[in-house]
N, C-alpha and C positions, 0 to 999 in steps of 0.2 A: 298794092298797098296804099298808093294813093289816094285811089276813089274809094278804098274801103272806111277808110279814115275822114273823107271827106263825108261819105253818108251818113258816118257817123256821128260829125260834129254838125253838120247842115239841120239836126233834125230833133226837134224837141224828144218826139218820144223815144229817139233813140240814144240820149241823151238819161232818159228813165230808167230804160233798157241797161244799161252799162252801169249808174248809180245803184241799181236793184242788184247785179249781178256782184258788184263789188262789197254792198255791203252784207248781204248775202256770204259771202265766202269770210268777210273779216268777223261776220257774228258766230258764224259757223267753229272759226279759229280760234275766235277767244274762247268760246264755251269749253272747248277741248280739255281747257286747264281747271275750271273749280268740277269738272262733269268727271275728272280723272282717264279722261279718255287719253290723252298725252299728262303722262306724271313727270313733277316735277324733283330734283333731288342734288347737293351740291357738286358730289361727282361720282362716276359709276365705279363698281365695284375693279378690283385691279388683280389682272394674275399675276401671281408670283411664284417663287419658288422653295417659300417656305410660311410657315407660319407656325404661330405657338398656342398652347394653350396653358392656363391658370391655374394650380390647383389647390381652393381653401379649404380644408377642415374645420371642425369646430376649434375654438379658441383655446381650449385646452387639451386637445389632441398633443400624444407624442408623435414623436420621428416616424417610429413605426406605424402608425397611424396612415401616415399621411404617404408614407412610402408604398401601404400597400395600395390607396388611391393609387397613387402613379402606376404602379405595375399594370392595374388592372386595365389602363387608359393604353396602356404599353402591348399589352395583350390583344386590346381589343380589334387595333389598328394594325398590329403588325403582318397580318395577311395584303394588306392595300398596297397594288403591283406599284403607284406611281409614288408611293414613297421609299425615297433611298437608306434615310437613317435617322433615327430618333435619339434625344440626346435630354436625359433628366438631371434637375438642379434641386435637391430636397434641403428644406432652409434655409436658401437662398434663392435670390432671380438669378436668369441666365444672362449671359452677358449682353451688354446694353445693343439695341438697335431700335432701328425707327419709331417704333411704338413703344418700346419700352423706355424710351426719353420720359413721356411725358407718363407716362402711368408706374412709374414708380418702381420699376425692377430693383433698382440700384441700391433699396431703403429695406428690400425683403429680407430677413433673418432671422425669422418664427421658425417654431417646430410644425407649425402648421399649416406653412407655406412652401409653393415649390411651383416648379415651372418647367416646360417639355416644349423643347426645340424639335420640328417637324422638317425637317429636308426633302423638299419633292423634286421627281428630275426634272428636269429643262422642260419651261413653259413651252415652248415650241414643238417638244417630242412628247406633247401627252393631248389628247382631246381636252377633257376636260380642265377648265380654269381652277386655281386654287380657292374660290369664293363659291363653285360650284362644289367642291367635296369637301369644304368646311361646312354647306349649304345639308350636305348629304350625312356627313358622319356626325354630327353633333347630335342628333335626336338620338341614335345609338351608342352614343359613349356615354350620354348622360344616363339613359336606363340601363345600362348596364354597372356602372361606376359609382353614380351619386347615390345612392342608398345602399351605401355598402356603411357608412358611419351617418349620425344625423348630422343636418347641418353642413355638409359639403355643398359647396361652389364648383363646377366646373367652367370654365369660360374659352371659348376660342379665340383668339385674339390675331388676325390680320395686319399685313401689313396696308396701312393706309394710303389711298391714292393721292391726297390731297394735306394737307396741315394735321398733324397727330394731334386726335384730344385726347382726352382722358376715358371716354365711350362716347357713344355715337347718342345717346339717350342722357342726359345727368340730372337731376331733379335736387336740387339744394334746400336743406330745411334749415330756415332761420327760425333761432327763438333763445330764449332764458331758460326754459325748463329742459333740463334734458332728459327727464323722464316720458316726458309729453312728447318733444321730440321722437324719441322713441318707439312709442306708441303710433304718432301720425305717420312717420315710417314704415309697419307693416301696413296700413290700410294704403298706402301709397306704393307700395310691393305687390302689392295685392291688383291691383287695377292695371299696374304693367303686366303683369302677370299675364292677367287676362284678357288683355289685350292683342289681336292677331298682329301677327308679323315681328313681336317682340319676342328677343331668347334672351338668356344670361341674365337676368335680373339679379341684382343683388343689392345689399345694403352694408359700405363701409361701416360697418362699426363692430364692434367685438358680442360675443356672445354671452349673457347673461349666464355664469358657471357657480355652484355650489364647490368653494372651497374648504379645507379643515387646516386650522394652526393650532401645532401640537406646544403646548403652553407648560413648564416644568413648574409641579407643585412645591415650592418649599419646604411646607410644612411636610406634609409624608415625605419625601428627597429628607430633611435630616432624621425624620421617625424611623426611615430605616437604613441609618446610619448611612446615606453613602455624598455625594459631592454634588453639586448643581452642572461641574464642571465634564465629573464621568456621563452625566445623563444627556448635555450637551455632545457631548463629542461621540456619543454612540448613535444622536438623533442625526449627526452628519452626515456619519461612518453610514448609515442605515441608507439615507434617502438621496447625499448627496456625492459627499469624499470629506474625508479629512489631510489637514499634511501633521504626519506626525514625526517628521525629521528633516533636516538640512542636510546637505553633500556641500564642501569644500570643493573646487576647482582650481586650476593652476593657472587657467586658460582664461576663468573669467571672474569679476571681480566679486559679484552679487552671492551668493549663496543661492546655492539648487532647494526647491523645496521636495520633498518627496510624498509623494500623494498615495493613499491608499480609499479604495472605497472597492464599495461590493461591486460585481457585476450587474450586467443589466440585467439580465432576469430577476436577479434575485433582489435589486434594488427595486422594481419598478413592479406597481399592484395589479393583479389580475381584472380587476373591476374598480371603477372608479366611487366607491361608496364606503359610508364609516366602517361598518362592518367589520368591510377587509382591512381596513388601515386597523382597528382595533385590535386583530387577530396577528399582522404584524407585528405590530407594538407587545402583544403576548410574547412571542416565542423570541423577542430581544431581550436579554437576562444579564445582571450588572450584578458583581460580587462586593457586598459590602466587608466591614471590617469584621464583622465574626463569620466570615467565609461563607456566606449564605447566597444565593441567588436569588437575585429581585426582577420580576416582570417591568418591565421599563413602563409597560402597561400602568402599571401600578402606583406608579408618582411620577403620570404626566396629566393636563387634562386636554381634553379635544374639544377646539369649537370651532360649529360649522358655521360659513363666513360667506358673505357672496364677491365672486373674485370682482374687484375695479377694473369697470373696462376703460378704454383709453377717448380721451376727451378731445374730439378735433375741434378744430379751430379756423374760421378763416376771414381775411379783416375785421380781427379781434370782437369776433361773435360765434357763441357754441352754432355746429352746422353738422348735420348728417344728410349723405349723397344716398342716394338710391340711383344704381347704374340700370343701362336695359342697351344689348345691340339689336339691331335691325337684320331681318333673317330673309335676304333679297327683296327690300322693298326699300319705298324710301321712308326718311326719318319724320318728313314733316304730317302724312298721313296719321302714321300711329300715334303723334303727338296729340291730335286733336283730337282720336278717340279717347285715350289714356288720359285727356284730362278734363271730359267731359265726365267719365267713368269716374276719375280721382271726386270730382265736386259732387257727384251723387252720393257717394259713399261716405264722404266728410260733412255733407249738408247738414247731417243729424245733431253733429255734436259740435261744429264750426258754424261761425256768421261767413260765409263767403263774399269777400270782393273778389272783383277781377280787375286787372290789374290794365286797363288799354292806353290805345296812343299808337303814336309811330316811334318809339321810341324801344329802343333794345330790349324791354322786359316786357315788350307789350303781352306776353301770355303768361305773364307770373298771377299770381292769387296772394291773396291778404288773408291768415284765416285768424278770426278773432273768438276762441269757445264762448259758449254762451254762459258757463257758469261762473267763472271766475275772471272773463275778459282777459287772459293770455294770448297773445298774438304769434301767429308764426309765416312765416314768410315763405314761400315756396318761390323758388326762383328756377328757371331752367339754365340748359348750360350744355356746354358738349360739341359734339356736331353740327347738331340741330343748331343751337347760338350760333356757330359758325356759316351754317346755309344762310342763316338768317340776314345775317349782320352782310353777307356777299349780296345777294338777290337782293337787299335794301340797296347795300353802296352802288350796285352796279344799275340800279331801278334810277337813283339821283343823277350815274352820268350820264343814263339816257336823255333825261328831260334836262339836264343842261348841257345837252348836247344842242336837243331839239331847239335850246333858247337859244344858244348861243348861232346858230345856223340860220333862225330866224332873222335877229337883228342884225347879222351879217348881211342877210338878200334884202333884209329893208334899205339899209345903206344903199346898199347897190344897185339896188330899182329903183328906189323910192317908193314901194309900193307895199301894201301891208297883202294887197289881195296874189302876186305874184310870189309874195314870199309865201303864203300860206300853200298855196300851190307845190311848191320846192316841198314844204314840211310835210305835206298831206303823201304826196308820192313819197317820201323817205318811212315816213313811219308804215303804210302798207305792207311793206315788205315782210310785217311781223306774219302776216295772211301763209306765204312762204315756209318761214321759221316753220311756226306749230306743224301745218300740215305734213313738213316734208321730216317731222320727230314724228308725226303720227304713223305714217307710211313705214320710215323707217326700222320705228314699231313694231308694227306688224312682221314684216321679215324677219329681223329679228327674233321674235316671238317663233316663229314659223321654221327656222334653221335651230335655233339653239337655247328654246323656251326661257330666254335670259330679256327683260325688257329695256328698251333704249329709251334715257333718260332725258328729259329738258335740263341740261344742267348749266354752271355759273358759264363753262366753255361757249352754251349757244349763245351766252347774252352778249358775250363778246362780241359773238359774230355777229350780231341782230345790230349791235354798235356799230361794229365796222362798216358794216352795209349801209348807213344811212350814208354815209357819204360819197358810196358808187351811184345811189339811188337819187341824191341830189344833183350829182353829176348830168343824168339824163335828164331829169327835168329841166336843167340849165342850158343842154344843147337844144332840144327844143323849142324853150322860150327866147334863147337870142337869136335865131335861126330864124323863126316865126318872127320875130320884132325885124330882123332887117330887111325880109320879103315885104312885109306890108310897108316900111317907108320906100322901097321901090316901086308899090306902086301894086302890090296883090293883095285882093280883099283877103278877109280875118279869115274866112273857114277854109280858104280853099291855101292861102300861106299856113295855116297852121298842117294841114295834110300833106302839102308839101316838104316842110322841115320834118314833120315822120318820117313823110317814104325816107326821103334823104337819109337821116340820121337812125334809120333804121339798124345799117348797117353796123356803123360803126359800136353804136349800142348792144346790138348780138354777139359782135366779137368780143366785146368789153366783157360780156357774160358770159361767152362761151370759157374765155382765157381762165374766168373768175373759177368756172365748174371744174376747170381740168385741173386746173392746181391747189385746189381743194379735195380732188378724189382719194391724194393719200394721207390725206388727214382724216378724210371720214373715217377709214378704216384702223387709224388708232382708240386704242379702250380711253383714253383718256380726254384727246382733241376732238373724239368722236361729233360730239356735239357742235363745233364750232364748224366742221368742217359740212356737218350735214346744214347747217341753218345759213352757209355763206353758197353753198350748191342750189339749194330751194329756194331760198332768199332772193338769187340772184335772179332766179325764174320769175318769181312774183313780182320784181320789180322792174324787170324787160317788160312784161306783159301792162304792167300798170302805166309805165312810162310810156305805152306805145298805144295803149287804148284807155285809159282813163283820164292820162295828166292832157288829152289834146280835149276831152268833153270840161275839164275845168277851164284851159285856157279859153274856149267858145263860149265860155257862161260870162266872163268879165270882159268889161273893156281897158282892162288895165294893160295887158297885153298889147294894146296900142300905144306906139310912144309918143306921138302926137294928135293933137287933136285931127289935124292935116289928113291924117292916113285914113285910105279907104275903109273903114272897119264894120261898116253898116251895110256895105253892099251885100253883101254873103243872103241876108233875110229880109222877105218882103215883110209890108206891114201888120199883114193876115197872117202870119207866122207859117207861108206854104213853102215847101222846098224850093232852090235855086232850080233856074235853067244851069246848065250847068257851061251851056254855050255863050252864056254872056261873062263868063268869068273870064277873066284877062288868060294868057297863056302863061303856063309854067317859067319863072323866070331860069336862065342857066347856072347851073351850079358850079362856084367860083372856085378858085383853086385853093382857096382853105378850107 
């Protein structure tokens, strides 16, 4: 190890040799990440043991509407050996869990809403992961289920591995008009849509419905002599209930009201169109005072209305979300095709800004129409916000990590070129990281076509390593600084303190590898455990041939002038005899 290291540092071109070879492998590493060859993503998919799905009909769907959705969702699944039991909630959410905190179970109470709890058995006793047969059945519940009424949602919803958002996709539209909104909403549907790797797209907001209000005439109401009040109380009786008596109690203070109305068939219209409501309205007949029967048809009028959809709101500004989940991939790829896609499609009839910076909204858009100078604000949100905002914080404590590690080895050298040295070995390691997600990758890919993610977990680990990786550059360089004031030239002390500190360095990494192995194999520390394993490779290897080619390039590494440090190379820059170098000093007992 000694002389290997000594030929190495004695000798300009092999000094080349080892600068090529390194930057070589670290250009190689970075490329990995914008080439998607190692993908990035906040954290991998999570098996579980259960999971749910959404189910919206249109806005003015009934009960039965929306129930036969569910059956058909109920149907379609109940063959699937690794689910235990299914369990439906029709106008209403199911009871609250992880996911349903933040997306709003707890607020459902439509006829057009409902929700199916999926029980699968023990992740342990089944192959396949719950993100892999949510992966599988969603393309077949959907064509089987969703056109069964227009305008159905179906959504699978997961439990989440990391912080609950509201979807892994969310696209917020600011503006004043909410008609416009509206509009920039399907074109913004529309590009997720089309987008690969995106499912479940939808858009909070209510569905545009042709309603009728059955409105009593007065005039015809006393022309044929009967009461505003009978005509009333029949339009009740007819569509809703009326209470046409009180009970007395013994037991309780209030009076009972007693309710009477028709059944549901006979209450509720075969098709949702005037028509039938008119034909209704016929065969309901009101006795006036010369005992005659009156079509209720007959002195009411009907106008058709468009139902009010409901107006969100958020930091007191009208806002409509377009949602989209991710269908095994990550969040930030589709991002950038879906809104390269979004600006082509809105170019026409929008002035596009884009919105940059290092700042949290950096991929929002400004869109200002060109006819009338409306603005709307397209803001994202979700997930993605949340990968973002991690990969940013955790992007900051790296470099004031790097600074503050810096100005610590200035202190402590006095030396700007010795610190940079410390920095240059600690940050290498990232060579490690990538490669050993890309490898990992593969495998992955290779056992259980599921891909292994660069996620927030490895940046930890890529953190934590700069300080084992500082560690060896430090034994090293003090190692090498007290040989040469004893009295050994620079190349041949610096190969020394190598061999030496070889050892102790291998172990340091070996310890690091082994107790990380069962971290690798969690879905979730996956990543920290694979980049503190490879990590620890790349920075043995760096610390033991590249950090001794930088200490040979400086003379900082000398700590006094005194010290032999010139002997190592003639003036002609030809290699040492290697016989005129002092003999290996004994290594002490620290």
């Amino acid at each position: 190890m000694e002389e290997t290291v000594y030929n190495i540092v004695s000798s300009k071109k092999n000094h080349r040799k080892v600068g090529l070879i390194v930057l070589f492998f670290l250009l190689f590493a970075v490329m990995m990440i914008p080439t998607k060859i190692v993908l990035a993503k906040m954290l991998p998919g999570k098996s579980a043991n259960t999971f749910s799905i959404y189910v919206d009909t249109a806005t003015n769907s009934t009960v039965k509407q929306t129930k036969e959705v569910v059956e058909c969702v109920l149907h379609t699944m109940r063959d699937e050996e690794n689910i235990k039991n299914m369990e439906m909630f029709i106008g209403q959410g199911a009871p609250l869990d992880y996911a349903g905190l933040v997306k709003g179970s707890a607020f459902k109470a439509l006829k057009n809403q409902a929700e199916i709890v999926v029980n699968l058995t023990d992740k342990h006793e089944r192959e396949d992961p719950s993100y892999m047969m949510v992966h599988r059945l969603r393309p077949v519940v959907k064509k089987r289920c969703e056109n069964i009424y227009k305008y159905t949602r179906i959504k699978f919803v997961e439990m989440p591995s990391g912080p609950p958002t509201y979807a892994t996709i969310v696209v917020n539209l600011f503006g004043k008009d909410t008609f416009l909104l509206r509009e920039v909403s399907k074109t913004v549907k529309e590009a997720l849509k089309e987008t690969e790797g995106l499912v479940d797209v939808d858009v909070l907001q209510d569905n545009i419905f042709t309603k009728y209000e059955i409105l009593p005439n007065v005039e015809k109401i006393l022309n044929s002599n009967l009461s505003i009040e009978q005509v009333s109380n029949i339009l009740y009786l007819a569509f809703k209930g009326n209470v046409v008596a009180t009970k007395n109690s013994t037991i309780q203070q209030d009076q009972i009201p007693i309710y009477v109305a028709l059944d549901g068939k006979t209450r509720l219209l075969a098709h949702s169109s005037k028509e039938d409501l008119e034909l209704k309205l016929s065969r309901l007949k009101l006795l006036n005072r010369q005992g005659m029967m009156v079509p209720v048809r007959e002195v009411v009028t009907i106008v058709p209305t468009v139902g009010d959809p409901t107006i969100y709101k958020k930091n007191m500004h009208y806002r409509v979300a377009v949602t989209a989940e991710c269908d095994m991939v990550s969040q930030v790829y589709p991002l950038m095709d879906a809104r390269e896609l979004m600006i082509k499609k809105l170019s026409k009839r929008f002035d596009i800004e884009r919105l940059t910076g290092m700042s949290t909204y950096m991929f929002d858009l400004m869109l200002t129409e060109k006819k009338t100078g409306e603005k709307i604000l397209v803001r994202w949100d979700g997930e993605m916000k949340v990968s973002l905002d991690t990969f940013r914080d955790l992007g900051g404590a790296f470099i004031a990590a790097l600074i503050l590690m810096f100005l610590l080895m200035v202190v402590y050298y006095k030396s700007f070129a010795l610190s940079g040295i410390v920095l240059v070995g600690s940050f290498l390691s990232i060579i490690g990281v990538i490669i050993g997600h890309f490898l990992t990758d593969q495998i992955s890919l290779l056992l259980s076509d599921v891909h292994f993610y660069l996620t927030a977990t490895s940046l930890i680990g890529f953190i934590s390593l700069m300080g084992i990786s500082a560690r060896s550059s430090l034994l090293l360089i003090d190692f090498t600084r007290s040989l040469i004031v004893s009295g050994v030239e620079k190349h041949r002390a610096i190969a020394i303190a190598t061999a030496t500190r070889s050892k102790p360095i291998m172990l340091t990494a070996i310890a690091i590898i082994l107790g990380s192995l069962l971290l690798a194999t969690d879905p979730i520390f996956g990543g920290l455990g694979i980049a503190l394993i490879f990590g620890s490779v790349a920075a043995t290897l760096v610390s033991l041939f590249y950090i001794p080619v930088l200490m040979a390039k400086t003379d900082a590494v000398c700590p006094s002038k005194d010290a032999p440090c010139e002997i190592g190379e003639g003036s002609d820059g030809s290699d040492v005899d290697l016989e005129e170098v002092p003999p290996m000093v004994p290594q002490s007992e620290d």
